[in-house]
C-alpha positions in Angstrom: 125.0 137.0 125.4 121.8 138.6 123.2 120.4 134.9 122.9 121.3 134.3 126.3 119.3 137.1 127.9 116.6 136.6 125.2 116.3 132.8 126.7 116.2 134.3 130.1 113.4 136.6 129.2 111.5 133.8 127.6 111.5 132.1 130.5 110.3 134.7 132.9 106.3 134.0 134.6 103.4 135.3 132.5 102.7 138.1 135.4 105.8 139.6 135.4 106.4 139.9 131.7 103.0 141.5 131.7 104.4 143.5 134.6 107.3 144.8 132.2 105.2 145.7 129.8 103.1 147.9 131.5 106.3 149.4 132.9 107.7 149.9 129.3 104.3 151.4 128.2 103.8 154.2 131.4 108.1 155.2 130.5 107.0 155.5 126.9 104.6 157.7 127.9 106.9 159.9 129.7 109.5 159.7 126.8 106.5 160.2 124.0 105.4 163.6 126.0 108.9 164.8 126.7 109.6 164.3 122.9 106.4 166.5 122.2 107.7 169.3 123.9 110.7 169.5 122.1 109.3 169.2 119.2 106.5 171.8 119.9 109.1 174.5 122.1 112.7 173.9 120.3 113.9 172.6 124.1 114.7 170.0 126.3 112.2 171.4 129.1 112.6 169.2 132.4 109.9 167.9 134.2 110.8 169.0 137.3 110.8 172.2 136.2 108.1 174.8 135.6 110.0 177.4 133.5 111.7 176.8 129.9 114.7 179.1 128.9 112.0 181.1 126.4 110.3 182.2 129.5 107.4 180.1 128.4 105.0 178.3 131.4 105.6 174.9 130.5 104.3 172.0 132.5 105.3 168.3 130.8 104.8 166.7 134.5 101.0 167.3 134.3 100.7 166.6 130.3 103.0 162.9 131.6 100.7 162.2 134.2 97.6 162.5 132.3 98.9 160.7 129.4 99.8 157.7 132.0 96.0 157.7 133.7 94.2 158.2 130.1 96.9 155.3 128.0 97.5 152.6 130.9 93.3 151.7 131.7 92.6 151.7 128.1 95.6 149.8 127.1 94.4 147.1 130.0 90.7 147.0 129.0 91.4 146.6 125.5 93.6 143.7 126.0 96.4 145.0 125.1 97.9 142.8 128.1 96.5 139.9 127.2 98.6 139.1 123.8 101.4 137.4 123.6 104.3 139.8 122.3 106.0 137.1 120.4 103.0 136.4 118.1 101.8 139.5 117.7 101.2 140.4 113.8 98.8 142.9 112.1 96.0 142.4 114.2 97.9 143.2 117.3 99.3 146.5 115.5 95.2 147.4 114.6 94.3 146.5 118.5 97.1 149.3 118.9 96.0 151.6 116.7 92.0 151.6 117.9 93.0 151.6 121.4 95.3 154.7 121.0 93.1 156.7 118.8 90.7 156.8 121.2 93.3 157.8 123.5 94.2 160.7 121.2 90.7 161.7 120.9 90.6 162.2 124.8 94.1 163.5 125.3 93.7 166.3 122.4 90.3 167.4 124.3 91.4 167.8 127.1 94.9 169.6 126.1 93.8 170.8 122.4 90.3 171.8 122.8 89.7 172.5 126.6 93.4 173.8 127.1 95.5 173.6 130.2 97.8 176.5 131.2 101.2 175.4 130.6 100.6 172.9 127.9 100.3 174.0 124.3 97.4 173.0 122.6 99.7 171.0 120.0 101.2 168.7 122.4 97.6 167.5 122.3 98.3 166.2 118.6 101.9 165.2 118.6 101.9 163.6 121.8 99.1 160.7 121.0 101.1 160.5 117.1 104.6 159.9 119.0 103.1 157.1 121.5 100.9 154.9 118.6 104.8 154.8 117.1 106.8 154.1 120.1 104.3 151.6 121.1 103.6 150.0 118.1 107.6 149.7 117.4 108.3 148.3 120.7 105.4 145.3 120.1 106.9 144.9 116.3 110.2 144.9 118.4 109.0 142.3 120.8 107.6 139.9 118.4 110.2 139.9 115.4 113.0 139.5 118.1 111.5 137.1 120.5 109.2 135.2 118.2 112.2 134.5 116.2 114.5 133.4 119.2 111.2 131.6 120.3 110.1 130.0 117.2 113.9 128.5 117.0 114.0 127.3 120.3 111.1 125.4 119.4 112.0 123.8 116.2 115.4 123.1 118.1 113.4 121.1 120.9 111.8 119.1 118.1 115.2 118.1 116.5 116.3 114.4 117.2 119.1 115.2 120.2 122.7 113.8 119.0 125.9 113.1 120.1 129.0 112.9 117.6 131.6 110.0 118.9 134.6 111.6 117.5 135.8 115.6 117.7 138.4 115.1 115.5 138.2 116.8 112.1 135.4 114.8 110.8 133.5 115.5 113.9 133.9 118.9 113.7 132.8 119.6 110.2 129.9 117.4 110.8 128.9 119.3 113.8 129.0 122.6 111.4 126.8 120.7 109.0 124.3 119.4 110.8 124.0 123.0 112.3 123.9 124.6 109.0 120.7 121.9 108.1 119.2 121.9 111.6 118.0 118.7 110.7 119.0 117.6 114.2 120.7 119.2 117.4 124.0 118.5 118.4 124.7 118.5 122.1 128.0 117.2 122.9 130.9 114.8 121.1 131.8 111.7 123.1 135.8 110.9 122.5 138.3 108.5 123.8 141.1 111.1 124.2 141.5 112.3 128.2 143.3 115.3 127.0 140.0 116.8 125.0 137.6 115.0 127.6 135.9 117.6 129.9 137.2 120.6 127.3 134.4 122.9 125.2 134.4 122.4 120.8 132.0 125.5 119.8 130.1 125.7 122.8 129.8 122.2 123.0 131.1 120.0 125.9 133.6 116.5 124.9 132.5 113.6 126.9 134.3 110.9 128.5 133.2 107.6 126.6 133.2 105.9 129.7 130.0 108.3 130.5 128.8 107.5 127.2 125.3 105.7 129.1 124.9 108.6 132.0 125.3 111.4 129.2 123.2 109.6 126.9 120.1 109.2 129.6 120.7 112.8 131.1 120.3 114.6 127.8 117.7 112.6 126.1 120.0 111.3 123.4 118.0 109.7 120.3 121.0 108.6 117.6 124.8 108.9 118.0 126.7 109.4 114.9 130.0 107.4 114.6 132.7 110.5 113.0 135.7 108.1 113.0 136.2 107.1 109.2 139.7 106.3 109.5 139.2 103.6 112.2 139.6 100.0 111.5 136.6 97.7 111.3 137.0 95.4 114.7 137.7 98.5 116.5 134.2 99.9 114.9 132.5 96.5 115.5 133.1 96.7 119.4 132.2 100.2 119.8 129.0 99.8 117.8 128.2 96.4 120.2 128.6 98.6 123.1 127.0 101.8 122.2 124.2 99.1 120.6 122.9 98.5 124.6 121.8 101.8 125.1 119.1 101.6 122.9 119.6 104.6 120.3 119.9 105.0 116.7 123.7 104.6 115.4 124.9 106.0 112.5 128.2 106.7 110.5 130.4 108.7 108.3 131.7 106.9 105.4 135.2 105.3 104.8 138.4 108.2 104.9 138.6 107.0 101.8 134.8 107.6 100.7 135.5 111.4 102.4 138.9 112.4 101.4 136.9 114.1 97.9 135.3 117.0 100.2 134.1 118.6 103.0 131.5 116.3 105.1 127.8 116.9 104.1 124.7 116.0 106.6 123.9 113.5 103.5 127.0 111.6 104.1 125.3 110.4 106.9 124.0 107.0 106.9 122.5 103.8 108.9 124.6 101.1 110.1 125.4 98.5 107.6 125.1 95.3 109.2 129.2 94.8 107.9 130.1 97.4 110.5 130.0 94.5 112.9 131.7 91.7 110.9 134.7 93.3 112.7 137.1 91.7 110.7 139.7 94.4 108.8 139.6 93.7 105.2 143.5 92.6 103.8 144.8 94.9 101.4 144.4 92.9 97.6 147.7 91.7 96.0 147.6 94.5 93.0 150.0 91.3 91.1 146.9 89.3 91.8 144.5 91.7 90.8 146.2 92.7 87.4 147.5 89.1 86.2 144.4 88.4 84.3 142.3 91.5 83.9 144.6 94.5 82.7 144.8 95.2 79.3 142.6 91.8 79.1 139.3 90.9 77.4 136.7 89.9 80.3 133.9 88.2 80.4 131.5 88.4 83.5 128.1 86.2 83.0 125.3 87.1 85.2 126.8 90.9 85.0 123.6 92.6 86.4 123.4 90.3 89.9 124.7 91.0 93.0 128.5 89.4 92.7 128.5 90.1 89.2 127.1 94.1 89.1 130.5 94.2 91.5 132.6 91.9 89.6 132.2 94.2 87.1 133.0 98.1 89.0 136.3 96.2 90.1 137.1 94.6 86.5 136.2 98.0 84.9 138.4 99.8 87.5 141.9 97.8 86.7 141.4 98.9 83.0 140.5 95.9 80.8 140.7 96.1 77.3 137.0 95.2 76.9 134.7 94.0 79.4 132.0 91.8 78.1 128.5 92.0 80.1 126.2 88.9 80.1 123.0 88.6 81.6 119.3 87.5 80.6 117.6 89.7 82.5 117.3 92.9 80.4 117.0 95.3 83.7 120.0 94.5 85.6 122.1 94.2 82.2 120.8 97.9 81.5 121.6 98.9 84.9 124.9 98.0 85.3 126.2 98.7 81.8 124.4 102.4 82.4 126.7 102.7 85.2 130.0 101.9 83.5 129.7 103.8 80.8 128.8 107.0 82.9 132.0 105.9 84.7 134.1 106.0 81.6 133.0 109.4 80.6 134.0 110.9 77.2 135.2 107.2 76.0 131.5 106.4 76.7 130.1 108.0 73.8 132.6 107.0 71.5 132.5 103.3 72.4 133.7 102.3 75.9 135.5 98.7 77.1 131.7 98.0 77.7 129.6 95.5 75.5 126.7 94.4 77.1 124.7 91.0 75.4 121.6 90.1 76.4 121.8 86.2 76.5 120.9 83.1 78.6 124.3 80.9 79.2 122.1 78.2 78.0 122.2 79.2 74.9 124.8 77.6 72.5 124.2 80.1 69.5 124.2 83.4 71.6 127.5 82.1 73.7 129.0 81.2 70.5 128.4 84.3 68.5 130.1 86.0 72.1 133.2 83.7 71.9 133.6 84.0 68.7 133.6 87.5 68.2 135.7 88.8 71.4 137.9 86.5 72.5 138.1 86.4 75.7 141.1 85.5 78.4 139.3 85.0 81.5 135.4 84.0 81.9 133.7 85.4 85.5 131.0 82.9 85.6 128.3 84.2 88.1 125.3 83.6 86.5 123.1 81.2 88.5 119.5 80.8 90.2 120.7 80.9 93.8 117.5 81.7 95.5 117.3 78.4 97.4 113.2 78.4 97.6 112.3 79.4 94.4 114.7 76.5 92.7 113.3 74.1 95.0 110.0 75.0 93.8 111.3 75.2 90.2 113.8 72.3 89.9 113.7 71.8 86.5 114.6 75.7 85.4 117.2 75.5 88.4 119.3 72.8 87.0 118.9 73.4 83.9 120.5 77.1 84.4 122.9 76.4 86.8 124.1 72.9 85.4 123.5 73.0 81.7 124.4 76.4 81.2 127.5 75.9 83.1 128.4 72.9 80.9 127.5 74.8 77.7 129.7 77.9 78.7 132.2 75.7 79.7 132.3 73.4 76.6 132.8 76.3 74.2 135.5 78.4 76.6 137.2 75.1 76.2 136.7 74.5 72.4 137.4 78.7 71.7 140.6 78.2 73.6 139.4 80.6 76.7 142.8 80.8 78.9 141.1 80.8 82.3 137.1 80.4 83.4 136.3 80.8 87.0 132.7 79.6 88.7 131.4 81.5 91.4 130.2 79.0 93.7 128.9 78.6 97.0 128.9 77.3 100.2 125.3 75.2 99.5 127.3 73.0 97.5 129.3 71.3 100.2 127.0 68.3 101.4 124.3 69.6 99.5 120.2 69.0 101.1 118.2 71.7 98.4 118.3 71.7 94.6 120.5 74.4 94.2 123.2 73.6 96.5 122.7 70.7 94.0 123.0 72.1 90.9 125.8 74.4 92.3 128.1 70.8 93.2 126.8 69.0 89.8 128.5 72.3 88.1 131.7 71.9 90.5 132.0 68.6 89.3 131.9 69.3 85.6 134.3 72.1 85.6 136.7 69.3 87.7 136.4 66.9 85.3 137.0 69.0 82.1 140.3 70.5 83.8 141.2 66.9 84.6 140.2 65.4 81.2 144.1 64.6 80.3 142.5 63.2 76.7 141.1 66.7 75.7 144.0 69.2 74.0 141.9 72.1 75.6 144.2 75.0 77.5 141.7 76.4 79.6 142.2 76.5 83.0 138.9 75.8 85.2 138.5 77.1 88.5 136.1 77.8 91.3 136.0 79.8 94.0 133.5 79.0 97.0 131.8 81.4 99.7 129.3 82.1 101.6 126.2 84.7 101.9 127.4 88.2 100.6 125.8 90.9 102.7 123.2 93.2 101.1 122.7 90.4 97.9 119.7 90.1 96.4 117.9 87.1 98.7 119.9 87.9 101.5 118.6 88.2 105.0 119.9 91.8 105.6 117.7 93.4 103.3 114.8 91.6 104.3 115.0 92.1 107.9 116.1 95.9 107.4 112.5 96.1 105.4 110.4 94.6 108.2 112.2 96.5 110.9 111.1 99.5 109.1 107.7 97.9 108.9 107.3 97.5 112.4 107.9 93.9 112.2 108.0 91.1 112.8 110.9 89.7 111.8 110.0 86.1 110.6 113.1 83.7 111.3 112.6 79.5 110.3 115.2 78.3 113.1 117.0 80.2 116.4 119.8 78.3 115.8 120.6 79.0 111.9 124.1 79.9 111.3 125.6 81.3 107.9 129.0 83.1 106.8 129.0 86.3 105.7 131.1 88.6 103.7 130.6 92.3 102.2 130.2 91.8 98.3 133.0 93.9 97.4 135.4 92.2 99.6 133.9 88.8 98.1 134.6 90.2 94.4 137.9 91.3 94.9 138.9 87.7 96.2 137.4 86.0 93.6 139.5 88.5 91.1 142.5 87.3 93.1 142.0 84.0 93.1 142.1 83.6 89.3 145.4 84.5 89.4 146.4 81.8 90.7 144.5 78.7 89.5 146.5 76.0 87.8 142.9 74.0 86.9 140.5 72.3 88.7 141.3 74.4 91.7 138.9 74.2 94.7 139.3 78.0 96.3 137.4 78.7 99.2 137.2 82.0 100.7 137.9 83.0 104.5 134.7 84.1 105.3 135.5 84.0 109.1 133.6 83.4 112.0 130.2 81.9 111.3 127.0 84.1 112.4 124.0 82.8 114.0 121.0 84.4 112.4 119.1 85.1 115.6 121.7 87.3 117.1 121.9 89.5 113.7 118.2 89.5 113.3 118.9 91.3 117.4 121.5 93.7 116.7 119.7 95.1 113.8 117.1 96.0 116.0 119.1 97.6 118.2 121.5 99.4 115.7 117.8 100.9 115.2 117.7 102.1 117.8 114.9 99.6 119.0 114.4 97.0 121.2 113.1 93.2 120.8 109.7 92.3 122.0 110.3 89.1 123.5 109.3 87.3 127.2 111.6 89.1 129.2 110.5 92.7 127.5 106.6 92.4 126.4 106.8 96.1 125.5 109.4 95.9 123.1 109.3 97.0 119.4 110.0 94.3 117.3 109.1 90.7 117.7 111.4 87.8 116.4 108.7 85.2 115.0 110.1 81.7 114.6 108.5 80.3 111.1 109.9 76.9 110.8 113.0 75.7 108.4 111.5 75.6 104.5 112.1 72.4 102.7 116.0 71.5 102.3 117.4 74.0 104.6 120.2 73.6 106.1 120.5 75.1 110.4 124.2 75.4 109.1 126.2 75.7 105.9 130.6 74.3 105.4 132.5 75.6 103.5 135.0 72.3 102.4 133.9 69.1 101.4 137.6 67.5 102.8 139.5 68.1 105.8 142.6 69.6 104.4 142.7 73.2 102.8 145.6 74.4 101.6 147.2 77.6 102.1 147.8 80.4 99.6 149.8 83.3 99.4 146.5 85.3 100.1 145.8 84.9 103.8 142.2 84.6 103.0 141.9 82.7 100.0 142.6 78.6 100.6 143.2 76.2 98.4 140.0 72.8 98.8 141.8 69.1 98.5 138.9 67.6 96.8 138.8 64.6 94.3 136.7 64.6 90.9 135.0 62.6 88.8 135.8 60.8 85.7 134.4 63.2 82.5 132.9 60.7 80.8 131.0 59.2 83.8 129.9 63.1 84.6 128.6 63.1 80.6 126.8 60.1 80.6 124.9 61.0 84.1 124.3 64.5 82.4 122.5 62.3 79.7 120.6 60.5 81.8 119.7 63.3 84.0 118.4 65.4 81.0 116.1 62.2 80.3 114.7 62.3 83.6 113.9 66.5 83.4 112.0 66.2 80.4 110.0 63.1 81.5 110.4 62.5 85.5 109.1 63.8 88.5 110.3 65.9 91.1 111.1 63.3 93.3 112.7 61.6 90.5 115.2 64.5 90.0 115.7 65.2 93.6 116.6 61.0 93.4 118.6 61.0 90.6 120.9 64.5 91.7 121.3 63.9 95.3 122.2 60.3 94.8 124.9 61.3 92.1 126.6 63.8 94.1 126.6 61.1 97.4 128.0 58.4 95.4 130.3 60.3 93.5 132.0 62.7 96.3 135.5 60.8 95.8 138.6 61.4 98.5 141.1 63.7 97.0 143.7 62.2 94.3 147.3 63.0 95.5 149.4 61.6 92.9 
């Protein structure tokens, strides 16, 4: 009700506010005088009358009235009138004190040094005393009350204006947060239930979501925040697509999962992720599947510090290994992610945690050696490669011999140190390969399906694969790079309009692979479910609107962000398969299939690795491209069945 009528006052015309306060001033006059009088006398003496019970001549009305004709012209020609109440400060309060001092000085001669009958010559002092404090409190007043109901209303007014979809519980402790911050302004909650539709949450009125774009224009809406952690992803995905068109910012809580720890902070609030529109529900892992070859297990993850292996790794470390072995050659993302499992384990951390971490190419025979040797491993989580398609083109020699030669030297010694199980992360780019290190990614495919179909060798290991897709938010991915030049400005530089790829979230993609160890028998072909395919175009466009942007394009020449069309690089493919043959088999994980594929004799994949290293030390580019390609096109065989 207080800020209510302050608001009201606020908004009253400049006249008439200087209206009130000339008002104010002339009653403080009369209070200031009365006051006087009963300080002076000992009684309330009425201005109306001429006689005080000490049968003393007293006569306030003429002491008021002169106070009102000496006070109000000063008080006008000193500009008293002219400031603005709410910003009044110090100088203001002097302006008071000058204005009324020479006020004094006139009212005390007249009353203290002249004398009027019926007005003690005191009154002349105490009177101008009492009025420089009732008029310098009320100003003070004013300005500290006002200013401050002022001063908020305007830092309100520059607060981003929100809506919270959701007034549920995670609504409604958002809403307190983001009013404790005032880092934005809450003005409404936008739900799907009619029986809160229409109703008041703290002041604050629940919309009907299928108002969402009338409430949205009518209040100036600049982001929505999505308070609905518990709801499934393809729910999420075909809210976001619709609240996308309205051209505001979207943003989100966290999982129910990511929440359940606490109350909900303004920090917990983030940007869309480009996966909240995948909207495709994750499947809850097989914890069988999950455990079978990592609990209580010696691990090995190479490439530990990338993208699929930095997550390989937070899932391995979670189901309790017995050790977790940490490979990488780049000394950065090895000390990064080892930094962050060992704060993860604690106490055990300082005393020697499941965590060794070796800094070591895979192309190293010595270095992988001295690793088998000395731990043992059951399982191998082979994830290094160089994956970034441009750079290996442009360094093919360095790409094949990391991805292919390593492979081969990790996978000769896991076989000769009696390594239970080795898995290669692969990837789509190796089906019907057209760049190097699609390539190099097939040539290692092949080797690992000849050694687990080399019936001559007395090796137990049991090679698999598992092939995806693009994992959102990997290093090289398009995500982060488009996120950057959105916040740039743009443009967004695309090679083709009509590039597809598949996409999955990394920790999804890591928690497969885990799962699909379990159930290789060797030489197993897994390819993950990565959905429906995306075309790159119409991510590159919803990124702009989950901005809260809009594309500059032919139809809108005053939009944000441009979509600039570069050209395909060298070897890139406008799409990307997932199986080389027709038939996948099914698993008992609904998203993880099982590739029919053939293989190649070993000893014909050995003596073309011969030849091959022949032509990397002494041929040319072309020659390599040659020799690689024309391997993997003569020697993609139909699958064996016997």
């Amino acid at each position: 009700m207080v800020r209510g009528g302050v608001n009201v006052a606020l908004g009253l015309p400049r006249w008439l506010k200087r209206l009130i306060a000339l008002t104010l001033d002339i009653g403080l006059c009369f209070l200031t005088t009365w006051f006087a009088f009963y300080l002076r006398l000992g009684v309330w003496v009425s201005p109306l009358q001429d006689k005080a019970s000490l049968d003393i001549l007293a006569r306030p009305d003429i002491a008021m009235g002169l106070s009102v004709i000496l006070s109000i012209p000063l008080f006008v020609s000193f500009g008293l009138y002219r400031a603005i109440f709410r910003y009044s400060g110090w100088s203001a309060l002097l302006a008071i004190a000058r204005t009324i001092g020479i006020y004094g000085i006139l009212y005390a001669g007249v009353f203290t040094i002249i004398g009027i009958q019926g007005v003690p010559r005191t009154i002349g002092l105490i009177q101008p005393i009492l009025l420089l404090i009732a008029v310098g409190s009320s100003r003070a007043l004013v300005s500290h009350w006002f200013g401050k109901v002022y001063r908020e209303q305007l830092a309100l007014g520059e607060l981003p204006k929100v809506l919270i979809y959701g007034a549920g519980s995670a609504g409604r402790e958002l809403a307190a947060a983001i009013r404790n911050s005032k880092k934005m302004q809450v003005v409404g909650f936008i739900d799907d239930d009619k029986m809160l539709q229409g109703s008041n949450l703290n002041n604050l009125t629940i919309y009907a979501s299928e108002n969402l774009s009338y409430v949205v224009e009518r209040l100036g809406i600049s982001d929505i925040l999505l308070a609905m952690p518990s709801i499934g992803r393809s729910k999420r995905a075909k809210l976001i697509s619709g609240i996308s068109k309205l051209g505001v910012t979207i943003r989100t809580l966290p999982s129910v999962q990511d929440l359940a720890s606490g109350k909900i902070l303004v920090s917990d609030i983030h940007d869309l992720d480009i996966e909240d529109l995948l909207g495709r529900d994750p499947v809850n892992p097989d914890i069988n599947l999950l455990s079978k070859n990592v609990t209580g297990k010696v691990v090995l993850v190479t490439g530990a510090g990338g993208s699929i292996g930095s997550e390989l790794c937070r899932q391995i470390f979670d189901l309790k290994p017995k050790q977790l072995i940490l490979v990488d050659q780049s000394e950065y993302s090895l000390y990064a992610i080892e930094q962050e499992l060992l704060s993860l384990a604690g106490d055990i951390g300082i005393y020697g945690a499941p965590v060794k971490a070796f800094l070591a190419p895979i192309t190293s025979e010595r270095a992988v050696r001295v690793i088998l040797e000395g731990f043992h491993p059951h399982i191998i989580f082979h994830a290094a490669a160089y994956k970034h398609v441009p750079l290996v083109e442009k360094n093919p020699v360095e790409g094949i011999l990391n991805n292919v030669y390593g492979t081969l030297n990790l996978a000769c010694l896991a076989s000769k140190y009696s390594v239970p199980n080795f898995v290669l992360i692969s990837t789509d780019k190796a089906v019907r390969p057209t760049n190097i290190m699609g390539a190099s990614k097939r040539l290692a495919e092949i080797i690992l399906q000849a050694l687990a179909n080399d019936f001559s060798s007395s090796s137990n290991t049991i090679f698999s694969m598992v092939r995806f897709g693009n994992v959102l938010n990997s290093s090289g991915s398009v995500v982060p790079l488009f996120r950057k030049q959105i916040q740039n400005g743009g443009p967004i530089t695309l090679t083709h309009p009509e590039v597809t790829r598949f996409f999955m979230m990394i920790p999804e993609a890591a928690q497969l692979v885990i799962q699909a160890s379990s159930m290789a028998k060797g030489g197993d072909v897994f390819v993950l479910d990565m959905g429906d395919p995306v075309k790159i175009y119409d991510l590159a466009k919803k990124m702009i609107q989950l901005s809260g942007l809009e594309l500059r394009d032919e139809k809108n020449p005053n939009g944000d962000i441009e979509i600039v069309i570069t050209g395909l690089r060298p070897a890139e493919k406008l799409y990307e398969e997932l199986l080389i043959g027709n038939d996948p088999k099914l698993t008992i994980h609904p998203r993880i299939l099982r590739a029919h594929e053939g293989y190649v004799e070993l000893e014909m994949v050995f003596k073309y690795l011969l030849e091959l290293e022949k032509i990397l030390k002494d041929g040319s580019e072309n020659e390599i491209k040659y020799s690689i390609f024309g391997f993997i096109e003569n020697n993609t065989v139909p699958p064996n069945d016997k």
